[in-house]
Backbone as CSV, one residue per row, in Angstrom:
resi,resn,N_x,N_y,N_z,CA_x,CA_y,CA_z,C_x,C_y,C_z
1,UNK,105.431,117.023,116.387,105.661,116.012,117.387,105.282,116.553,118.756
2,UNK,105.795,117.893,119.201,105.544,118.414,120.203,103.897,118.528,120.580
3,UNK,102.927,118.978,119.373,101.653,118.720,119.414,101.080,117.485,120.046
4,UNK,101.505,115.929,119.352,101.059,115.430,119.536,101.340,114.589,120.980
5,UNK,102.590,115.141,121.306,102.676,114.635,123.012,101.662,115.539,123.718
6,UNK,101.387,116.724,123.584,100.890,117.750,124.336,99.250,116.925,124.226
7,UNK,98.491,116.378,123.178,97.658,116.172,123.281,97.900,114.660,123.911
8,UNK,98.572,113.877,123.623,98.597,112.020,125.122,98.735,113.007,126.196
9,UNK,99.131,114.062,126.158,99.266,114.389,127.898,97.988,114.700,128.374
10,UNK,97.211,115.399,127.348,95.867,116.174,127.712,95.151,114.486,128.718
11,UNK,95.010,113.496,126.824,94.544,112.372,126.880,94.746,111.908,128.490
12,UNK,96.201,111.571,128.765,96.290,110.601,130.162,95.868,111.532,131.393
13,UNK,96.037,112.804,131.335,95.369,113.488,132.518,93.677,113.374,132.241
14,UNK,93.101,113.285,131.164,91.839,112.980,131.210,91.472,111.720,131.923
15,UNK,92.207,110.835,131.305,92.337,109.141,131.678,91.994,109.169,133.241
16,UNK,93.508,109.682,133.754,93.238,109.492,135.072,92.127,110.308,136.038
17,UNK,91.940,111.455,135.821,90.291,112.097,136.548,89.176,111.351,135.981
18,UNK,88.905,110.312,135.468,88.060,109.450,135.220,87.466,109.155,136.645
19,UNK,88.190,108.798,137.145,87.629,108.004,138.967,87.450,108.866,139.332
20,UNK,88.282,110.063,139.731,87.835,111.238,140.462,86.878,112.557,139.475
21,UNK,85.670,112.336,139.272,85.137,112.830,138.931,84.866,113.830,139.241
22,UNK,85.448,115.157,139.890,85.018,116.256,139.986,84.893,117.442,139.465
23,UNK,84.247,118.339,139.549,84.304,119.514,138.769,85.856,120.431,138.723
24,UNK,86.330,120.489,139.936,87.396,121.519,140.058,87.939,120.637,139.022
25,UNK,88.975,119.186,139.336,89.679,118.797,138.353,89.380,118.910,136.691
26,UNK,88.119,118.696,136.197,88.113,119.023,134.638,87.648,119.960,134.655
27,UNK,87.613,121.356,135.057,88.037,122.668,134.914,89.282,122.949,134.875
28,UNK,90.034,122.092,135.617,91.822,122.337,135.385,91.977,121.843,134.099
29,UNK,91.650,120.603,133.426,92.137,120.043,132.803,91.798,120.822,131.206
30,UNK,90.315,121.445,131.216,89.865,122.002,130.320,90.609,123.179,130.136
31,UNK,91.158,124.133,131.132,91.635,125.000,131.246,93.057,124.949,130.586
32,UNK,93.618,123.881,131.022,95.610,123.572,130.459,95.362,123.596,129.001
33,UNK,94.130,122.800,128.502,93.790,122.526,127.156,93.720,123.660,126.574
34,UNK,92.678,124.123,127.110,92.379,125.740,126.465,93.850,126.517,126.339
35,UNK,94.579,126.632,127.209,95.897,127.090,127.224,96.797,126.992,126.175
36,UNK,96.293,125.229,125.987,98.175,124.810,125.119,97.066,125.374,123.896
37,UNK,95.934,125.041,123.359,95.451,125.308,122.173,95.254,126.837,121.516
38,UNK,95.575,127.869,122.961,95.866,129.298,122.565,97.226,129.313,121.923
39,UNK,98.080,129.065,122.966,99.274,128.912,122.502,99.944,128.673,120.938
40,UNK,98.954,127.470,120.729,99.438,126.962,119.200,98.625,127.718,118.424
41,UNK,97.497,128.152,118.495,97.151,128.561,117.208,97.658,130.620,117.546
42,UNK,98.330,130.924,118.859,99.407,131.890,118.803,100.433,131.824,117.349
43,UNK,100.907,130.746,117.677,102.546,130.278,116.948,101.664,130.104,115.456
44,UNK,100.744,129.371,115.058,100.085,129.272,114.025,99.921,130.584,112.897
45,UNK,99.213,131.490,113.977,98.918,132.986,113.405,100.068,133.758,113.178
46,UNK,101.218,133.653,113.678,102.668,134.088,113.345,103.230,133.460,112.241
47,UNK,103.277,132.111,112.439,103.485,131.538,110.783,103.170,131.717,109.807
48,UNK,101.249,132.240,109.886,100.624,132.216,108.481,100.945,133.551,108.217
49,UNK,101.199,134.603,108.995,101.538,136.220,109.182,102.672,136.642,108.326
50,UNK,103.998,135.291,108.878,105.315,135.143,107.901,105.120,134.970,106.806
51,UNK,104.360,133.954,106.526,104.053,133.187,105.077,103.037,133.610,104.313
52,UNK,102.018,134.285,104.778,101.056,135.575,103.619,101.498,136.602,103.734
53,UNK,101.520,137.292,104.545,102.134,138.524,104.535,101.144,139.591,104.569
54,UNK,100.804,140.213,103.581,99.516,141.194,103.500,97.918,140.396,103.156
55,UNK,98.094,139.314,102.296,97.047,138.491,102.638,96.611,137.585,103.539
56,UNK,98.025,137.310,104.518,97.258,136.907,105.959,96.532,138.114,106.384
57,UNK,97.294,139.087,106.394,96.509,140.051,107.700,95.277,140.273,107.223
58,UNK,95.023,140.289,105.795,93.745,140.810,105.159,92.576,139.683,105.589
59,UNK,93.027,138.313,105.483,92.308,137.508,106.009,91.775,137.456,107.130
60,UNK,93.022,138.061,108.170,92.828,137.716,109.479,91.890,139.408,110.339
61,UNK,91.950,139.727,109.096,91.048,141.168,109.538,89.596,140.852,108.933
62,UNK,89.477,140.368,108.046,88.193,139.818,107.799,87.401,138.847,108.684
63,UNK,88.406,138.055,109.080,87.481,137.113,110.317,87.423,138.088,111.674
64,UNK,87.612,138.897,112.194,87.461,139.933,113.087,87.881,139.248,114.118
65,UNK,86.664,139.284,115.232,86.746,138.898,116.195,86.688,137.027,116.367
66,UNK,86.309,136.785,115.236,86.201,134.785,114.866,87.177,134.189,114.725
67,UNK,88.149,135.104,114.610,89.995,134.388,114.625,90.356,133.373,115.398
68,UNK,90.429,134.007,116.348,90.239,132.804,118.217,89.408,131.598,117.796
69,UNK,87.764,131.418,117.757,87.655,130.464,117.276,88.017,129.626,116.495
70,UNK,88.310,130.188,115.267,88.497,129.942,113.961,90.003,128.911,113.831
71,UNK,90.795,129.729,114.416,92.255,129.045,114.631,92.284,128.145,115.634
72,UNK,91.397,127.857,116.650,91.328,127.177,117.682,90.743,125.589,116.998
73,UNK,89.679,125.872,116.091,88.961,124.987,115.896,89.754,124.052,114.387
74,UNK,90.465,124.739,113.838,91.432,124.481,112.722,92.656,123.931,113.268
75,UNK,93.046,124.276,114.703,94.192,123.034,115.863,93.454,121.900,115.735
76,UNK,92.484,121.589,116.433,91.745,120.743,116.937,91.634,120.098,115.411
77,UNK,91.063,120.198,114.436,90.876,119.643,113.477,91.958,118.656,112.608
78,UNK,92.760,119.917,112.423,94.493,119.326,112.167,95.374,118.166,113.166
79,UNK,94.956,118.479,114.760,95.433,117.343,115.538,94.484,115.888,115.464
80,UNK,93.261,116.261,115.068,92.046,114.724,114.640,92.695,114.165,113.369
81,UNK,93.065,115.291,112.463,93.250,114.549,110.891,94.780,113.632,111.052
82,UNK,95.675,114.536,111.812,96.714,114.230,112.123,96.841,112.107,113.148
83,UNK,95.711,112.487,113.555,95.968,110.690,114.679,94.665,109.800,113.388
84,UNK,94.067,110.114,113.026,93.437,109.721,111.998,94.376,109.065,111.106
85,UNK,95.365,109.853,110.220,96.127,109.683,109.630,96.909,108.333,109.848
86,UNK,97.745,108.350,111.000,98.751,107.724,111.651,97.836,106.624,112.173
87,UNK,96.461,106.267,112.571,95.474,104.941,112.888,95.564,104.580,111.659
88,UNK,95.341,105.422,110.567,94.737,104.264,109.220,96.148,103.896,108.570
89,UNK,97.004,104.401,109.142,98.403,103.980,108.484,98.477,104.291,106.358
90,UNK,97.521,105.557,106.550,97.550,106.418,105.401,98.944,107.182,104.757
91,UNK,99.385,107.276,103.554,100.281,107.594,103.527,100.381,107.392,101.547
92,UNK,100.888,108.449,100.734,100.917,108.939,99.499,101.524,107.640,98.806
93,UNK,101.745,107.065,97.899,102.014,106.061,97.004,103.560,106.610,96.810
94,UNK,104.513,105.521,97.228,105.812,105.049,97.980,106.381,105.371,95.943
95,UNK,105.567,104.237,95.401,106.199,104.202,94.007,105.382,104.972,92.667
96,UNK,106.194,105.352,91.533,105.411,105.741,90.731,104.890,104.538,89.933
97,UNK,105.046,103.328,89.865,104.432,102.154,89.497,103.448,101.843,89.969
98,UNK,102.724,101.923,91.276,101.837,101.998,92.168,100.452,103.042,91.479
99,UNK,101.402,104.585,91.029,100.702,105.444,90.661,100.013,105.258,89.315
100,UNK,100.800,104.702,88.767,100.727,104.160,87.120,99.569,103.578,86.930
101,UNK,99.772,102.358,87.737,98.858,100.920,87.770,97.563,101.463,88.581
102,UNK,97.195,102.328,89.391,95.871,102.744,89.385,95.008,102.655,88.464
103,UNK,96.169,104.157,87.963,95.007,105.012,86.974,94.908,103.842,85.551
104,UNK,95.697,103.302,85.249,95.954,101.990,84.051,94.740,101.069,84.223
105,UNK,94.389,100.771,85.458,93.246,99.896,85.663,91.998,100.773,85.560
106,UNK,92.178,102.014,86.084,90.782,102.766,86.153,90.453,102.683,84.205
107,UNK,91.530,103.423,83.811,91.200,103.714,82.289,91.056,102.327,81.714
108,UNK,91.328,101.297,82.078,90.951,100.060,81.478,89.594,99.145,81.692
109,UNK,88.698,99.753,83.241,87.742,99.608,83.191,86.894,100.547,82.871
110,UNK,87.495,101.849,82.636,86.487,102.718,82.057,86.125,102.226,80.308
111,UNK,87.016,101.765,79.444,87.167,101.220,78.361,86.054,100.108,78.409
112,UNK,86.055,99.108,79.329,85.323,97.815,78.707,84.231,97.697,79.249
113,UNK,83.345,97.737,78.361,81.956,97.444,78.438,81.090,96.281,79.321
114,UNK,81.877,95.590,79.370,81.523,94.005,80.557,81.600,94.876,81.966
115,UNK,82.829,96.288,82.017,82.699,96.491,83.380,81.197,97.135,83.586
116,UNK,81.073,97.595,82.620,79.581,98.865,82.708,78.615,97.747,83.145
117,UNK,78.247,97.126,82.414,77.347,96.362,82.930,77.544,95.419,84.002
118,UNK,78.472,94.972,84.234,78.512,94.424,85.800,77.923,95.623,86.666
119,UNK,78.551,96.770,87.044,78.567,97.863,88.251,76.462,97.996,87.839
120,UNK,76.499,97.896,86.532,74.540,98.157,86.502,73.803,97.220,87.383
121,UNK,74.198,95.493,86.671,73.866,94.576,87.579,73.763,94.490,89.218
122,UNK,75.139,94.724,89.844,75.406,94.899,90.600,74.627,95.713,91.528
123,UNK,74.167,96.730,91.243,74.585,97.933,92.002,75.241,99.064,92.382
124,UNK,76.474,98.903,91.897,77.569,99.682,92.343,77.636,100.527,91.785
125,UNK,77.045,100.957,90.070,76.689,102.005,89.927,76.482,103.425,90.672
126,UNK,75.850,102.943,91.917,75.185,104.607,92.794,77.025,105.406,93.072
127,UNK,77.690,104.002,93.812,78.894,104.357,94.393,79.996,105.181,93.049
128,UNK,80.212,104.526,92.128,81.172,104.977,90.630,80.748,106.486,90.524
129,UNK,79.128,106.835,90.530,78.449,107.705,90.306,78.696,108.925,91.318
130,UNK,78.947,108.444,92.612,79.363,109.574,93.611,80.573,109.818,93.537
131,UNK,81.331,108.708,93.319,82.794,109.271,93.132,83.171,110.011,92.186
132,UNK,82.407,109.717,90.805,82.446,111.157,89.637,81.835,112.264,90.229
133,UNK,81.106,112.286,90.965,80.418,113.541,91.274,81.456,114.793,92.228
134,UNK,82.164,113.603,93.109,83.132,114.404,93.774,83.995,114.497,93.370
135,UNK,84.765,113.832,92.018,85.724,114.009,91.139,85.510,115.410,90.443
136,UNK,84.340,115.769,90.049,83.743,117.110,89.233,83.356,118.544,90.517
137,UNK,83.258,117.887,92.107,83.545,119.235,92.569,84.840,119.633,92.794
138,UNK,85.506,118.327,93.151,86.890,118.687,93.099,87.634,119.532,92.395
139,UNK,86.947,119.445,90.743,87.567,120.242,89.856,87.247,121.441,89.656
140,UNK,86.093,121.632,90.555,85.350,122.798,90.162,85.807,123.849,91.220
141,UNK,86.209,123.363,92.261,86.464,124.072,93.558,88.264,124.487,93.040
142,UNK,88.767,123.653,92.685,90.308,124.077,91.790,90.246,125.043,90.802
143,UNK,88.985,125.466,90.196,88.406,126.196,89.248,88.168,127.563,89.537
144,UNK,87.584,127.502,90.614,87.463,128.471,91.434,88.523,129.234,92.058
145,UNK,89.225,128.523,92.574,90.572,128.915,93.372,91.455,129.663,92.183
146,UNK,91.547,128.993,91.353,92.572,129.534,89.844,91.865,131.088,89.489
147,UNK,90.907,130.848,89.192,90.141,131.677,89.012,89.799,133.062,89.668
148,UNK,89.989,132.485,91.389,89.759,133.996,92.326,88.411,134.765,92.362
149,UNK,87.683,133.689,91.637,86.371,134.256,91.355,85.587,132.832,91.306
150,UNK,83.819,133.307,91.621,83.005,132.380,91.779,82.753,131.869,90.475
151,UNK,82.073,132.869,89.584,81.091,132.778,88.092,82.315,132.999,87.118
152,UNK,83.261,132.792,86.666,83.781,133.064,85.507,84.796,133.751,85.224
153,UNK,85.746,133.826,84.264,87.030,135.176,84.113,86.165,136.616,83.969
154,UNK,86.634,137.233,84.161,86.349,139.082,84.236,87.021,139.263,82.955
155,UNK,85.912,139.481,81.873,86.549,140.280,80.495,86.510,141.231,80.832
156,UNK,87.041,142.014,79.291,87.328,143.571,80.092,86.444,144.100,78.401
């Protein structure tokens, strides 16, 4: 919460140097920014420090000197996904009936053959087709992660 006032504040001090267009002022303003966004991804790098422990630091010794960026640009990202979020009024499925009745319809048009050929007719084919495609990196990138490795388990 505190984030996201800190950024309407950035916002309305931007707002208002609109008319007064000068350099000194959005050098101040860039500057407070730059500030609060050290700050947080400060408190950030202490958290992940608490919460990995020897594989934060290992991480955070691997990015060297790219940390600063790195955590700076991962604020900024997290505060976009974050008002993104809250515009599209996005939010996880309330019921497991909701969850049910998805996948119930997906597997029921995956079943009938009238759907196949509509999406051919149609068109919509290309779209079904990308969404399996990112359904299969999805799994593959989970594959990976389990794994700890790019190519495969390590026999011995």
């Amino acid at each position: 919460m505190f984030r996201t006032q800190v950024f309407r504040a950035g916002l309305r001090i931007q707002k208002a140097n609109v008319r007064q267009a000068s350099t000194k002022s959005a050098q101040e303003t860039a500057q407070q920014a730059l500030s609060v966004a050290q700050k947080q991804a400060e408190k950030a790098l202490e958290v992940s420090k608490q919460v990995g422990g020897r594989v934060g630091e290992r991480v955070g010794g691997w990015l060297g000197s790219y940390r600063e960026p790195v955590t700076y640009n991962l604020a900024v990202a997290r505060a976009f996904l974050r008002q993104v979020y809250v515009a599209e009024g996005l939010a996880p499925p309330t019921s497991v009936e909701a969850f049910t009745s998805a996948y119930r319809t997906l597997l029921e048009r995956a079943k009938n053959p009238a759907y196949w050929r509509e999406i051919a007719q149609s068109g919509e084919w290309a779209k079904v087709a990308l969404y399996g495609v990112e359904a299969y990196g999805i799994f593959h990138i989970g594959e990976i992660i389990g794994r700890r490795h790019i190519v495969g388990y390590k026999l011995n």
